[in-house]
Residue, then its C-alpha position, 0 to 999 in steps of 0.5 A: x295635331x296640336x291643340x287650339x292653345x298649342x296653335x295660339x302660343x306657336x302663333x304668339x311667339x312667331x308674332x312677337x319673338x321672330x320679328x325684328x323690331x323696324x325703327x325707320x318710318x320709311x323704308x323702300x325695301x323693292x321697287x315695288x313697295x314701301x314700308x311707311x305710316x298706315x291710316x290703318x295701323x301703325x305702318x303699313x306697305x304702300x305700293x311704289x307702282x301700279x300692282x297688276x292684278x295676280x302679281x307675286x308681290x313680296x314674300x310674307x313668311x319663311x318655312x325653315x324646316x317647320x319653324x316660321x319666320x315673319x319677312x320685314x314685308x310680311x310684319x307690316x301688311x294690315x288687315x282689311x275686310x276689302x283687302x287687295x291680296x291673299x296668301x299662297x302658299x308654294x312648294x316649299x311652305x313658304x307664303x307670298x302675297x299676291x294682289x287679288x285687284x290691281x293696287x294703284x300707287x301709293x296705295x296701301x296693300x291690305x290682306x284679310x286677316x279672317x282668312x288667314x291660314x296656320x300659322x298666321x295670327x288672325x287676330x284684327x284687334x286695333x285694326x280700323x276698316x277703312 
């Protein structure tokens, strides 16, 4: 078992060094949902369609062989108190997003960061509650 330090600096380099850097403002990258400037953080995905409530909606991190690695989608979720998504993992260790409420159109997808499991950071410093 790794100790709480360890667990900070797994987390602190999945964070900053696994994450490619995205330079356009707005992308849609799925049907479903697009990377484009947040009234919360930066950017932030926005939903393209109506989200029915329990929909799979995105990958969020890749389990490769115990070496995580954030998904374009997965960098760019924000937190909320009143998220709209959770986290579940499947057989393989890997994370989905799913929609805990329906998610109207143009709607930013937010997830509870507090509640997020290793090897998330949970941290929601520079985050703003809307």
């Amino acid at each position: 078992m790794l100790s709480d330090h360890a667990n900070h600096a797994i987390r602190d380099f999945i964070r900053e060094v696994l994450i490619l850097e995205s330079t356009a403002p707005e992308r849609s990258l799925s049907s479903t949902w697009r990377i484009s400037e947040s009234k919360i953080h930066g950017v932030g995905i926005h939903a393209n369609c109506l989200i029915p409530k329990n929909t799979k909606i995105s990958k969020v991190l890749l389990n490769n062989s115990g070496f995580f690695l954030l998904t374009e989608f997965g960098k760019h979720v924000n937190h909320q108190k009143k998220s709209n998504s959770e986290l579940k993992m499947d057989k393989d260790g890997d994370f989905w997003l799913f929609s805990i409420k329906d998610i109207n159109k143009g709607e930013e997808i937010v997830s509870d960061y507090r509640n997020a499991p290793f090897p998330f950071n949970s941290s929601i410093k520079g985050f703003k509650e809307l």
